[in-house]
DOMARPA-913882 format. One record per residue: x, y, z of N, C-alpha, C in turn; residue in three letters. Coordinates in steps of 0.2 Angstrom, whole numbers, plus 5000, padded with zeros to 4 digits. Layout:
REM DOMARPA-913882
XYZXYZXYZALA
...
REM end
This chain:
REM DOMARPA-913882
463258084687462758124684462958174679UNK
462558174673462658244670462458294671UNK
463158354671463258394673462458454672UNK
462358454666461658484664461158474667UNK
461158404669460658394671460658394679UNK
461058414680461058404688460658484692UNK
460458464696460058524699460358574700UNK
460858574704461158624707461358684700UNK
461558634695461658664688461258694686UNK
460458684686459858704683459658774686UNK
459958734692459458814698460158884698UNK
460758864696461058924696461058934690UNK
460858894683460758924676460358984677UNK
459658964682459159004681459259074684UNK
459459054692459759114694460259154689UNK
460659134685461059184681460659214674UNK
459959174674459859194667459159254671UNK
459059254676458559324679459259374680UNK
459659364681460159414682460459464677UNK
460559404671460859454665460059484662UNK
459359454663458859484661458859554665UNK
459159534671458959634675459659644671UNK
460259624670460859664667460559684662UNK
460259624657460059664650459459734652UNK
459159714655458759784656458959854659UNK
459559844664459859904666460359934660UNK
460659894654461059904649460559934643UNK
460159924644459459964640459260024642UNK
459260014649458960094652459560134653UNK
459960104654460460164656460660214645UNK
460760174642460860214637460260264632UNK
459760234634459160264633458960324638UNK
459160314645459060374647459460414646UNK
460160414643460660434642460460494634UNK
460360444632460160484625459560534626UNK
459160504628458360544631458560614635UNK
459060624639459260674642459660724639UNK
460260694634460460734627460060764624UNK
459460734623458860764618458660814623UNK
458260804629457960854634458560934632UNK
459260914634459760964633459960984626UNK
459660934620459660984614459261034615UNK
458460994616457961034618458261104620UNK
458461114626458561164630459261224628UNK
459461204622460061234617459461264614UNK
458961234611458761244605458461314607UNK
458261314613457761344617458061414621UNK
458861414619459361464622459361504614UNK
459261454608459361514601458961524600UNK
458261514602457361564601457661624606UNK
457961614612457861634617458261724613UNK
459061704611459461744607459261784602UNK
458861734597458461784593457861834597UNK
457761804602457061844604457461904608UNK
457861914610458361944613458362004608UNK
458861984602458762034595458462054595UNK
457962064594457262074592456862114598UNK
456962114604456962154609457262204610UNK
458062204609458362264610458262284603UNK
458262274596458062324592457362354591UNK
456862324595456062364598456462414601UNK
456762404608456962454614457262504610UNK
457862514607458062554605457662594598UNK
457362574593456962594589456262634593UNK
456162614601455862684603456062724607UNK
456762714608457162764611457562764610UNK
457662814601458262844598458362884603UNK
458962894603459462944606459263004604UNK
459463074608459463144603459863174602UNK
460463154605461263184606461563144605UNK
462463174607462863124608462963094612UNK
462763114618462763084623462463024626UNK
461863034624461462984623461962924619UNK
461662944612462062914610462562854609UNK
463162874614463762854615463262814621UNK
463162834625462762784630462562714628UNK
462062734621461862674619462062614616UNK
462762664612463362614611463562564615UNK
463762594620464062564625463562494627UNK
462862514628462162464631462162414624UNK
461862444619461362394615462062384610UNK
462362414606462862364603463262334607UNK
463762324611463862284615463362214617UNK
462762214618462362174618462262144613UNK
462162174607461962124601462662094599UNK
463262114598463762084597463862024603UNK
463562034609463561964613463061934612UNK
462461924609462061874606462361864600UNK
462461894594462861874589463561824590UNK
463761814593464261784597463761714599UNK
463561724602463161664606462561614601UNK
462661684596462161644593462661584587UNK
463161614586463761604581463961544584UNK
464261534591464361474594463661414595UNK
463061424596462761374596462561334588UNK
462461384583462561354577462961314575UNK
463561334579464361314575464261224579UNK
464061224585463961194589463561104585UNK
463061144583462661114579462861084573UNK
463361124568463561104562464061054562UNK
464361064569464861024570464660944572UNK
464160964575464060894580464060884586UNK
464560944589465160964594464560984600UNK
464660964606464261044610464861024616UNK
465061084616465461114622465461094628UNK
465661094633465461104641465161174643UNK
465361214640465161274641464261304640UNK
463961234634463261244632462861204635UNK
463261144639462861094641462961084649UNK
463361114652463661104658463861034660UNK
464160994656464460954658465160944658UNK
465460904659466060884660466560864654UNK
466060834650466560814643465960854640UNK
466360854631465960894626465360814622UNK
464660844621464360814620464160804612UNK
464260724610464060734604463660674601UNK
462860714599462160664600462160654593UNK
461760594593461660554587460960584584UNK
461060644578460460664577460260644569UNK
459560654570459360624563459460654557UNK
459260634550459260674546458960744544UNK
458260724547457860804548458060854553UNK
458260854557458760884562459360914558UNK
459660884555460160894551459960934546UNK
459560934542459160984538459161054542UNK
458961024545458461094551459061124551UNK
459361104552460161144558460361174552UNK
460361124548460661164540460461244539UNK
459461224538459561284536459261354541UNK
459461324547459561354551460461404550UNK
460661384549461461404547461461434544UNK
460861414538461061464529460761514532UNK
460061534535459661574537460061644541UNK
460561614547460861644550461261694548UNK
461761644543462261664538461961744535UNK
461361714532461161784529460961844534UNK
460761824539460361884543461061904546UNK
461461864547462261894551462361934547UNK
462561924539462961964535462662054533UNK
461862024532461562104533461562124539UNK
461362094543461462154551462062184551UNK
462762154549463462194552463762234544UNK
463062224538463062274532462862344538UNK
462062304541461862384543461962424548UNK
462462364553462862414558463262464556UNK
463662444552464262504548464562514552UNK
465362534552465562594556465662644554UNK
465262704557465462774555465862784560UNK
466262854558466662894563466362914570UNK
465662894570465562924577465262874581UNK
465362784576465062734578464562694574UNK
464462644578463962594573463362604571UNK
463062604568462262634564461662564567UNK
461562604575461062574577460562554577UNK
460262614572459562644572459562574566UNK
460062594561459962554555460062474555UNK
460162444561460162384564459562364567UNK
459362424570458762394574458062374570UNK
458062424562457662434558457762344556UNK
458462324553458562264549458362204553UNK
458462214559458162164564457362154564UNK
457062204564456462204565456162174558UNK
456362194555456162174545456362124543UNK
456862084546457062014543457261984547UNK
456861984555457061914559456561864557UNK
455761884554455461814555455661754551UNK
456361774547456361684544456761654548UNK
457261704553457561664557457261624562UNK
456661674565456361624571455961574566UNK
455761574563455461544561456061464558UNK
456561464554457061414554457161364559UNK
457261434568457261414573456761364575UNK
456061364574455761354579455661264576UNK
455761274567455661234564456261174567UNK
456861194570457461134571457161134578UNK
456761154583456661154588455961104589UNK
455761104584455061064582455360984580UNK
455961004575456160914574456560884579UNK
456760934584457160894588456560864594UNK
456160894595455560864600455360804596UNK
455260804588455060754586455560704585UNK
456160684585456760664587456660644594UNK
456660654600456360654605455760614607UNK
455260614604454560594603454660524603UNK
455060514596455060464593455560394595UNK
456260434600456460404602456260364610UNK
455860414613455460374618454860344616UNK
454660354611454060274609454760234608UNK
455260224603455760164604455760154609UNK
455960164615456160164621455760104625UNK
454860144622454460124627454360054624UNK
454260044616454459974614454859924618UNK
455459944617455859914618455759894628UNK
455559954632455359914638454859854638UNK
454259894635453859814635453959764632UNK
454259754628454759674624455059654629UNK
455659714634455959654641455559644644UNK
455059694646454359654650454259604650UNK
453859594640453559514642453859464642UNK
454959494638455259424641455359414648UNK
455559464650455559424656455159404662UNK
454559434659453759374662453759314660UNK
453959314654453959254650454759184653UNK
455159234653455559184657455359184664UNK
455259224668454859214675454459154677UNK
453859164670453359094672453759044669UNK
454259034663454358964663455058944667UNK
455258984672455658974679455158964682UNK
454758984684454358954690453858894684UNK
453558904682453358824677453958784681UNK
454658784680454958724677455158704686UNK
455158774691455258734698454658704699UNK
454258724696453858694699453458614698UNK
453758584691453758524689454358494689UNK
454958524689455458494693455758494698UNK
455458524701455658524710455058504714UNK
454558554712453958554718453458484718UNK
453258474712452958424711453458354713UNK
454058334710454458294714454558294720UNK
454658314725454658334732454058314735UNK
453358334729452558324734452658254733UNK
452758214726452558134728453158114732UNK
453858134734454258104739453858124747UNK
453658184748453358174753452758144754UNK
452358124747451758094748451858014750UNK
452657984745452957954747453157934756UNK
453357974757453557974764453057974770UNK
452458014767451857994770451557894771UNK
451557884768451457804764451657774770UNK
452557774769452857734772452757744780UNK
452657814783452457824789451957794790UNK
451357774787450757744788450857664787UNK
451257654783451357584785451457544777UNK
451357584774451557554768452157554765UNK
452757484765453257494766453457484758UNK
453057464754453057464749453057514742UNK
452957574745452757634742453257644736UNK
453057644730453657684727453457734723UNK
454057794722453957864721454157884713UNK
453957874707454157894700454757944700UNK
455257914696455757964696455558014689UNK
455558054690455458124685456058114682UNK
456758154684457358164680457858144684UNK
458358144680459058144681459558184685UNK
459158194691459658244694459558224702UNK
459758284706459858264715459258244717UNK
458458274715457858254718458058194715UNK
458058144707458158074708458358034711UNK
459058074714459558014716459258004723UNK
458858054726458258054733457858004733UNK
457458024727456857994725456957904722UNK
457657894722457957814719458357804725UNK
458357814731458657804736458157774743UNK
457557844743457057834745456557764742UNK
456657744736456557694733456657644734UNK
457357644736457757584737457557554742UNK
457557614748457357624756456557574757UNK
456257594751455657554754455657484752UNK
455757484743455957404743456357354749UNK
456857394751457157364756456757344760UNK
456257384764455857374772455657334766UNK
455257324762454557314760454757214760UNK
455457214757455657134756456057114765UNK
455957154769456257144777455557114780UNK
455257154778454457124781454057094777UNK
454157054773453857014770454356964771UNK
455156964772455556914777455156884783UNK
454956954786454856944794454256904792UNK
453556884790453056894788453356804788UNK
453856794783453756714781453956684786UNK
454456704791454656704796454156674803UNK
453556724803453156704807452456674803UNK
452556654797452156584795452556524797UNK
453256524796453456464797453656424792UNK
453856444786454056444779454556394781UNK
454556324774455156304773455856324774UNK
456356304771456856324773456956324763UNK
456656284759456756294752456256344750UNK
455756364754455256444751455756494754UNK
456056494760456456554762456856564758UNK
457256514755457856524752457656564745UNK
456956524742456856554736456656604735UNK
456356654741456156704740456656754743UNK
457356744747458056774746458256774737UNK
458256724736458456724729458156754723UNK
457356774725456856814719457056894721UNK
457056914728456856974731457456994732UNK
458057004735458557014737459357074729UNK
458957014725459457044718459357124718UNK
458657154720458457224720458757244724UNK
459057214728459457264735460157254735UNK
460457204731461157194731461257144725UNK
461857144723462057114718462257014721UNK
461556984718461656934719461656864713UNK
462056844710462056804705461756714708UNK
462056674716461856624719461656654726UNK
461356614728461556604736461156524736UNK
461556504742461556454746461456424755UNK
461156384756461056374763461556314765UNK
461856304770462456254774462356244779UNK
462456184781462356194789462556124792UNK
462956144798463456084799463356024800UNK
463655984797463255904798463355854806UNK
463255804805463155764814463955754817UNK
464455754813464855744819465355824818UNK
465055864815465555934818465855944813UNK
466255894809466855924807466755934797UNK
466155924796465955924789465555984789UNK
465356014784464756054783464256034777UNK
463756044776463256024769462956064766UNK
462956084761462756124755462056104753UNK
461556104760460756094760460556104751UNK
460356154750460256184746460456264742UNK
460056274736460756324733460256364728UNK
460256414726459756434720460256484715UNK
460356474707460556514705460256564700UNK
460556634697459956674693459056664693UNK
459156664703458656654705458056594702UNK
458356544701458356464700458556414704UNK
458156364707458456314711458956274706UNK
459556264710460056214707460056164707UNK
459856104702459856034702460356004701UNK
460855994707461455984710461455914715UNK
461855874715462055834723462155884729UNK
461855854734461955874741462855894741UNK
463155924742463755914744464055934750UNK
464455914752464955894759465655944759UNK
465655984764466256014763466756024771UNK
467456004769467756014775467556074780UNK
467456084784467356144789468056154796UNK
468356144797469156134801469556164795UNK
469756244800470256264798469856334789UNK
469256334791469056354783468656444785UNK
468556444780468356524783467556494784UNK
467156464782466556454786466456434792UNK
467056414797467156384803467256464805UNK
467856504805467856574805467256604807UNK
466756594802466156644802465556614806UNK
465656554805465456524813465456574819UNK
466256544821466556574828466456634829UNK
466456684823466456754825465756764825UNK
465156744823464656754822464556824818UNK
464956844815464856924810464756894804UNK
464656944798464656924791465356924789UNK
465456884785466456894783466256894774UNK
466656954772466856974764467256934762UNK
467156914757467656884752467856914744UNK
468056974744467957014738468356964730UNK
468756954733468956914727469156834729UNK
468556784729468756714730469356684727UNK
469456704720469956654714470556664719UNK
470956734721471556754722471556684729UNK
470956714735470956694739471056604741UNK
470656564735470656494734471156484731UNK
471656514728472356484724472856474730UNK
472656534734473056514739472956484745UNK
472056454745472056394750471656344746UNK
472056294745471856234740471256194746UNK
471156204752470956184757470256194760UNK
470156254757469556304755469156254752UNK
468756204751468556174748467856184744UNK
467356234749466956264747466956344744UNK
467656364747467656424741467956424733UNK
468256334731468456304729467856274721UNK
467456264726466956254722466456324721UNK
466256384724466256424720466456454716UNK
467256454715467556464708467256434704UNK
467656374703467456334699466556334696UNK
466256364699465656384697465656444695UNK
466156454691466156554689465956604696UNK
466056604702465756654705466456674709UNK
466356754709467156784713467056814718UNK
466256844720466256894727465756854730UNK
465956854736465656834741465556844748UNK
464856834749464756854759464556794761UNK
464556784768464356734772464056764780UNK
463356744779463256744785463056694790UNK
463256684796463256634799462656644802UNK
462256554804461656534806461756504811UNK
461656534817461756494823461356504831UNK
461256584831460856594839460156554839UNK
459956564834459156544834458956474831UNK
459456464828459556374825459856314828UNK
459356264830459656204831460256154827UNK
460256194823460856154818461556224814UNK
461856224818462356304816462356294807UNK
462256344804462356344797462756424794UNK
462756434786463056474784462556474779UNK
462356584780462156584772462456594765UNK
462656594761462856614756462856654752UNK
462956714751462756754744463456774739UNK
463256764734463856774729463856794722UNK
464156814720464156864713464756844709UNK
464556864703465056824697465756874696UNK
465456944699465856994697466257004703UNK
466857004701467457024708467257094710UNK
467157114718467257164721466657214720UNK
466057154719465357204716465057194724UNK
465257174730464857194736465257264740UNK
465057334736465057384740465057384745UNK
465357444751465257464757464457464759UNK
464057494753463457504755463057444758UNK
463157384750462957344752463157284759UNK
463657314761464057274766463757294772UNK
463557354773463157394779462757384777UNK
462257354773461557354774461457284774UNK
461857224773461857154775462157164783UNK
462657194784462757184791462057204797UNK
461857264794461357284799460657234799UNK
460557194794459957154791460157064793UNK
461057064796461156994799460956964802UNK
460557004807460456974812459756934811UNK
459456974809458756934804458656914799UNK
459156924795459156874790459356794791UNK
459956794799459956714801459756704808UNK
459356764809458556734812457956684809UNK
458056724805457556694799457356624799UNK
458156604794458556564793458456494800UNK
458656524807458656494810458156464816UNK
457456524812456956484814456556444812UNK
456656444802456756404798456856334798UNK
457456334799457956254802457456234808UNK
457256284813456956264820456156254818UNK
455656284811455356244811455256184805UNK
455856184804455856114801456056044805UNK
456456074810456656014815455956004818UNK
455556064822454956044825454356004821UNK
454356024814453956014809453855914807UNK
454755884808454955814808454755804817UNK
454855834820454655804826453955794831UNK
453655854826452755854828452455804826UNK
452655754821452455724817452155644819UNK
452955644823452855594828452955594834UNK
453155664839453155674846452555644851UNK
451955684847451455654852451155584851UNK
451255544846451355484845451655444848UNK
452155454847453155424852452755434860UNK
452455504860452655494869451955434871UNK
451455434867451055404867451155324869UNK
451255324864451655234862452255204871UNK
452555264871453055254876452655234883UNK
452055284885451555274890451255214889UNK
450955214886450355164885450455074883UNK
450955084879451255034875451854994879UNK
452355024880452955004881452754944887UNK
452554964894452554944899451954874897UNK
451454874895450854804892451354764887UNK
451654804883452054764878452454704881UNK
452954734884453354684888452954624892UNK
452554654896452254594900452054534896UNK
451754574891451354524887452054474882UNK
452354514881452954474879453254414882UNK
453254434891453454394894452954334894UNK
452554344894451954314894451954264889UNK
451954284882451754244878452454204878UNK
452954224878453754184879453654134884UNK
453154134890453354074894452554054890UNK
452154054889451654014884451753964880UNK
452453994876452753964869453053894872UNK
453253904878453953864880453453814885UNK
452953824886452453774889452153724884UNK
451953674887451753614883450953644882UNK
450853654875450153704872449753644869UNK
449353624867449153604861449553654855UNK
449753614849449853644843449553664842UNK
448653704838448553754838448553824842UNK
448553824849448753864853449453874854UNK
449753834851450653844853450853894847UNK
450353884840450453914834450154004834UNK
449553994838449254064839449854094846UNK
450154084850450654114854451154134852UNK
451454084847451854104841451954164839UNK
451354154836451054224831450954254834UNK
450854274841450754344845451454364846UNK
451854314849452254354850452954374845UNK
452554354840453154374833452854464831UNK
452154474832451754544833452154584840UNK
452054524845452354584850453154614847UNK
453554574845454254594843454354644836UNK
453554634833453754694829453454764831UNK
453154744835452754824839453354854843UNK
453854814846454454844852454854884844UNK
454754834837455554874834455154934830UNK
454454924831454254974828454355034832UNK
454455034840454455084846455055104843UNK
455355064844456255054843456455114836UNK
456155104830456155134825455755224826UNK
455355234830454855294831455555334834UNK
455755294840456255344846456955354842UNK
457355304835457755314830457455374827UNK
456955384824456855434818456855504822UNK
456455484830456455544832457055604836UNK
457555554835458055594843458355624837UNK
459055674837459555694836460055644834UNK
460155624826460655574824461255624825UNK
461755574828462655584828462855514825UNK
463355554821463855494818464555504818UNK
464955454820465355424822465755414816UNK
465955474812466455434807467055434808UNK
467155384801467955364802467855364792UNK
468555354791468655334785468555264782UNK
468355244778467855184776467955144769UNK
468155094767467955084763467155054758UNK
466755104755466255074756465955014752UNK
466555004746466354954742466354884749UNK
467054864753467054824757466454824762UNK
466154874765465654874771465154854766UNK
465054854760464254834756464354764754UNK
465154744753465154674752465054614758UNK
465354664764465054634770464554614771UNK
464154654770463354664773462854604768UNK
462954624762462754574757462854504760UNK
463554494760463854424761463354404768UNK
463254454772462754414778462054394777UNK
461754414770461154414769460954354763UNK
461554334763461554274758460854234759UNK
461154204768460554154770459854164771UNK
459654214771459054274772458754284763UNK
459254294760459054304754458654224751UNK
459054184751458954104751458154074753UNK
458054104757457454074760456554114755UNK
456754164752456354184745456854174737UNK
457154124738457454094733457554154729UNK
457854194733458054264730459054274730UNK
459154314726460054334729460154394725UNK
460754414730460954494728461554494723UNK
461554544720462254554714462454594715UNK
463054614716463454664715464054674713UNK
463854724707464354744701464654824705UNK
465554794705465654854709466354864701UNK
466054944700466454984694467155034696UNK
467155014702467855074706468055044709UNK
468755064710469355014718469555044721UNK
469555124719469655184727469055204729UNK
468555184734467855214735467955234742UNK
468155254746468455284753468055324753UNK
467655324760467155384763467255394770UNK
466855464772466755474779466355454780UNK
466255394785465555384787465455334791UNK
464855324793464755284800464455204799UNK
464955174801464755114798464155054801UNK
464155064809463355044809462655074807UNK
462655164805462155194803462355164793UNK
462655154792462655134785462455054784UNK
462455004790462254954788461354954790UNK
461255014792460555004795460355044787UNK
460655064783460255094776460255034773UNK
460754994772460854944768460254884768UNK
460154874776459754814780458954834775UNK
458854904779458254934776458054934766UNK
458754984764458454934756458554884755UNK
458854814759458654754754458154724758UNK
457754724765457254714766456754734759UNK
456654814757456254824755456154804747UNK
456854794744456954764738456754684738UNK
457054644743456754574743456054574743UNK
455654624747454854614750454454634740UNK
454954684739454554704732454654664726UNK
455154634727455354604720454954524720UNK
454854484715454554414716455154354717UNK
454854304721455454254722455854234716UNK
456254214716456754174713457054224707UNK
456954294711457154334704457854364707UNK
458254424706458954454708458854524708UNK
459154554715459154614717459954624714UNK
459954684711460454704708460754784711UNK
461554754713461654824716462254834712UNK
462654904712463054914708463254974712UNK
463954984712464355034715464855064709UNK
464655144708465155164704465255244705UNK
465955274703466255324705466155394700UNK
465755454702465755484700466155554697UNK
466755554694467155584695467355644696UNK
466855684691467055774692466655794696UNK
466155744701465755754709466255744713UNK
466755694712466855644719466555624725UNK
465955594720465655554725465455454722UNK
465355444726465055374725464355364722UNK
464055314719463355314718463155224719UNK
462655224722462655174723461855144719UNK
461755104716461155074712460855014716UNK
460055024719459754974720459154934715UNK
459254894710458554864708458454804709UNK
457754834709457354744711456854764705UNK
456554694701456154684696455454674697UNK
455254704703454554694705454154754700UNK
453454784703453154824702453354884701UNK
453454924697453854984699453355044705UNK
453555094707453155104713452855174707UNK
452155164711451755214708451855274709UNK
451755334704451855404703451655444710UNK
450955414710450655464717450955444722UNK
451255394723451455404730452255414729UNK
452655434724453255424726453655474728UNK
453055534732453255604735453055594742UNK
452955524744452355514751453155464754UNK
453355414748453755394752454355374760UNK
454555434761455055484765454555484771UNK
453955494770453355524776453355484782UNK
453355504789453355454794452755414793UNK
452755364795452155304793451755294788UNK
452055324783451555294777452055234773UNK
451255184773451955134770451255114766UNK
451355074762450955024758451054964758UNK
451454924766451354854768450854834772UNK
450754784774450154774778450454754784UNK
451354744786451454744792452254804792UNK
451954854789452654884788452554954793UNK
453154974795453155034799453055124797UNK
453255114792453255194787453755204792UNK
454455194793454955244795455355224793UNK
455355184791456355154786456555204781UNK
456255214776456655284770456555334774UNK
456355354780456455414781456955424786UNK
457055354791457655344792458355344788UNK
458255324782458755304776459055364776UNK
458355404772458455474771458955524776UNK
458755524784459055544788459655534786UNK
459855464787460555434788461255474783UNK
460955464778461055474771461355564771UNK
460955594772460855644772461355684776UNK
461655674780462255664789462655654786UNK
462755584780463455604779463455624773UNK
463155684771463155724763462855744757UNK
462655664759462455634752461555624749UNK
461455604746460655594743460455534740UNK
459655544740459455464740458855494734UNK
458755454729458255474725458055384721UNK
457155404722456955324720456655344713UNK
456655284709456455294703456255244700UNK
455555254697455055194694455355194686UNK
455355104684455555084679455155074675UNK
454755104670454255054668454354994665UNK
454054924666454254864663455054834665UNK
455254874673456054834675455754834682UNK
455654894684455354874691455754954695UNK
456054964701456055014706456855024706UNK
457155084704457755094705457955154711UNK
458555124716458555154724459255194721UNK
459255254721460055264720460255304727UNK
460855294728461255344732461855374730UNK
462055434731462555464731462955484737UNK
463355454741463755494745464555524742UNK
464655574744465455604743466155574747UNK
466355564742467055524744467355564747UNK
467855534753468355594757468655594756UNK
REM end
């Protein structure tokens, strides 16, 4: 975060800038009072030289009506009133000098240091001619003192005092008058200058509190309005980021917090609809990028005989991926790991990890699919079929601690989810035909047989021919009702298979080769163009002749006599898998139904079961691989499969 921007920065800018506004202001008052109090104290100098001339001016009254009439006298007076004028004289000498200097002593102002005030021009006049004024009234006074032999000419001083002090007071009164206005003038500046830091710093005041209060107080009210929301039940609430600092990273945090519940309960929510396993997945894959860096994820889950696992399905840049099914070793891998352990296992840097285990077969293939971090979490308490989720990122080491605690504490329901999913998808293939199946078994099973036995000792009696031909035909119907029993309780139970390593080009050429005589009897026959000579798989060899049975029934039934079912096996390299091609040159199958196909009992024969492709499907599926049908227009029906070679 930058540093400007950051709160803490803001709010102690603010505090330091009220601080130098009281320093600026105390740096103001102090020299202003300072100066204002030198002025008070010129004032009261100025007010000791009125004070001095008025003194003169006193003692030459006093004496001028109490001339002496002796010597006695006289000398008395001496002593009193000359003496005292020569101490005003003196005083008065010093406070002028005081003035012209600039200078004032300790002795005039009772302070500590001598003081020396900033005085104006007219002040400076004033003083001036207060100086020259003096000058002259000094030099006639101590003309008209004199000293005679028997002393100083009192009378003649008292007279020259009396007759030539009004210019001096009056000089005085004039420098006494500009220093007030000196005085005057400095406290209107003063007082200026107080109301300008006034209205600044009112004015900084309101836009500190202005700015806490749009950057702090009002972000705070919508996070707690925020936080109201989400108490109330609105997990989805989200709070507008104002700025770049601590309340954001609150307010983007808080944010996160909601979207997070907001995509948990809208989990839980699909959870208790009972959502596919391809909507769960996609809406991990739309919703989850917001809470953690996700480039894939994927769903796995172990296949029928334990020791494979299958890459169901997989979404990337939150896109389903139109991929083959793939099959991947589980012995000995870290998805067997994350099984056993049942925790989520990190994978921060797949490449290092997979170089060093060549064995690793699905961490193996997400390199090779540009991806380098990765989690897994395992699907197992709540799932009939154990599996593994998937999430993955292109970028090495992009799954934080954060996000590692927030997947861990979110595991448990996220392969709840997951493994209520899987349970209603199993439930979902078994509703389908459960209350049927059990129906059929009740009702059916036990009349069937009888009737079985029945028509079998019918056939084997001496009938008349048409009664031998209607007994026939009953019990060629009872024998397809038992395989259709037969086929319900196949599609319904939990397929296990029994692999081994297989050649499957030879198990295809077998199976054909049995169907020659079969084929014959609709003057039909099979082709098979085999394009590989290593096709070795895992897999189960009576569930593989029961897919094989099922599509060349359905291919002979579709195609017209005396035409050729063409099969083809070839190898697909940078899958490693097989592909197998079934065409017959019948009909091609129509659009509407070619998504109905797979459905238990939907067929469009008039003696057909509806469970065979979806039994295929099953089959097919167990060991890895995929089956996909596709309409030729003007060739007819092409059946493909893919299984992976081991």
């Amino acid at each position: 975060m930058n540093l400007v921007k950051s709160l803490k920065f803001q709010i102690t800018a603010a505090l330091m800038l009220i601080v130098l506004l009281f320093g600026g202001v105390f740096a103001v008052t102090m020299p202003a009072l300072e100066e204002q109090r030198t002025l008070n104290m010129l004032q009261d100098i100025t007010a000791r030289l009125q004070h001095t001339a008025k003194v003169l001016v006193e003692l030459a009254a006093t004496y001028a009506a109490n001339t002496p009439q002796d010597d006695a006298t006289y000398r008395r007076d001496v002593k009193l009133y000359y003496a005292e004028i020569r101490k005003q004289i003196d005083l008065f000498d010093e406070i002028t000098m005081a003035f012209m200097s600039g200078n004032f002593s300790p002795a005039l102002t009772d302070r500590s240091s001598t003081m020396a005030p900033d005085l104006s021009p007219a002040v400076h006049m004033a003083v001036s001619a207060v100086e020259e004024t003096w000058s002259d009234f000094r030099e006639g006074l101590e003309q008209a003192l004199g000293m005679e032999s028997k002393g100083p000419r009192l009378g003649a001083a008292a007279s020259y005092i009396t007759g030539e002090q009004q210019p001096l007071v009056e000089s005085i009164d004039v420098l006494r008058a500009q220093i007030q206005r000196l005085a005057a003038n400095r406290l209107d500046q003063i007082n200026r200058v107080y109301w300008s830091v006034l209205l600044i710093v009112i004015a900084v005041t309101v836009g500190i509190l202005a700015w806490f209060i749009l950057a702090i107080l009002h972000p705070l009210g919508r996070a707690v309005a925020g936080f109201q929301l989400v108490a109330q039940g609105d997990f989805g609430a989200q709070v507008p980021l104002a700025a770049t600092n601590e309340l954001s990273s609150l307010t983007s945090s808080f944010n996160q917090l909601s979207s997070r519940l907001h995509a948990i309960f809208r989990l839980i929510d699909r959870i208790q609809q009972g959502s596919g396993l391809d909507e769960t997945l996609c809406f991990v894959a739309e919703q989850f990028p917001s809470l953690l860096p996700l480039d894939w994820v994927g769903a796995l889950f172990v296949a029928g005989d334990g020791n494979t696992i299958t890459l169901e399905k997989s979404y990337r840049d939150g896109q389903p991926e139109v991929t083959p099914r793939r099959r991947f070793k589980l012995e000995k891998t870290l998805l067997l790991k994350t099984l056993e352990s049942d925790v989520p296992l990190h994978i921060p840097d797949m490449k290092s990890t997979a170089q060093c285990h060549p064995e690793y077969q699905f961490l193996n293939h997400l390199v090779e699919n540009g991806l380098r971090d990765a989690i897994f979490l395992p699907i197992g308490d709540q799932s009939p079929i154990p599996g593994v989720l998937a999430f993955a990122t292109c970028r090495p080491d992009s799954y934080t601690p954060e996000h590692l605690e927030l997947l861990t504490n979110i595991a448990k329901l996220i392969t709840h989810s997951f493994g209520r999913t899987v349970k209603f998808a199993e439930h979902t293939r078994l509703a389908a035909i459960g209350v049927f199946a059990s129906g059929i078994a009740h009702e059916i099973r036990s009349p069937l047989s009888t009737i079985g036995m029945a028509l079998d000792y019918l056939q084997k009696s001496d009938l008349p021919l048409p009664a031998g031909k209607r007994a026939s035909l009953a019990l060629q119907e009872t024998r397809r009702l038992a395989r259709l029993l037969e086929e319900i309780l196949l599609y319904a139970k939990p397929l296990k298979l029994d692999l081994q390593p297989l050649d499957f080009g030879t198990v295809l050429d077998r199976f054909l080769q049995s169907q020659i005589a079969v084929a014959q009897q609709h003057n039909q026959r099979h082709e098979l163009v085999t394009e590989t000579e290593n096709g070795v798989i895992l897999g189960d060899s009576d569930r593989l002749q029961q897919v094989f049975l099922n599509l060349a029934n359905n291919a002979s039934e579709a195609s017209p006599d005396g035409s050729t079912i063409g099969w083809r096996l070839t190898k697909n390299e940078p899958d490693q898998t097989l592909r197998l091609t079934v065409s017959n040159p019948g009909d091609p199958v129509s659009g509407k139904i070619l998504d109905r196909l797979y459905d238990p009992f939907f067929t469009t024969k008039s003696n057909g079961t509806g469970l065979g492709l979806g039994i295929v499907k099953r089959i097919v599926d167990a060991h890895g691989g995929e089956i996909r049908i596709t309409p030729i227009p003007g060739q007819g029906t092409e059946v493909a499969l893919q299984i992976p070679l081991a």
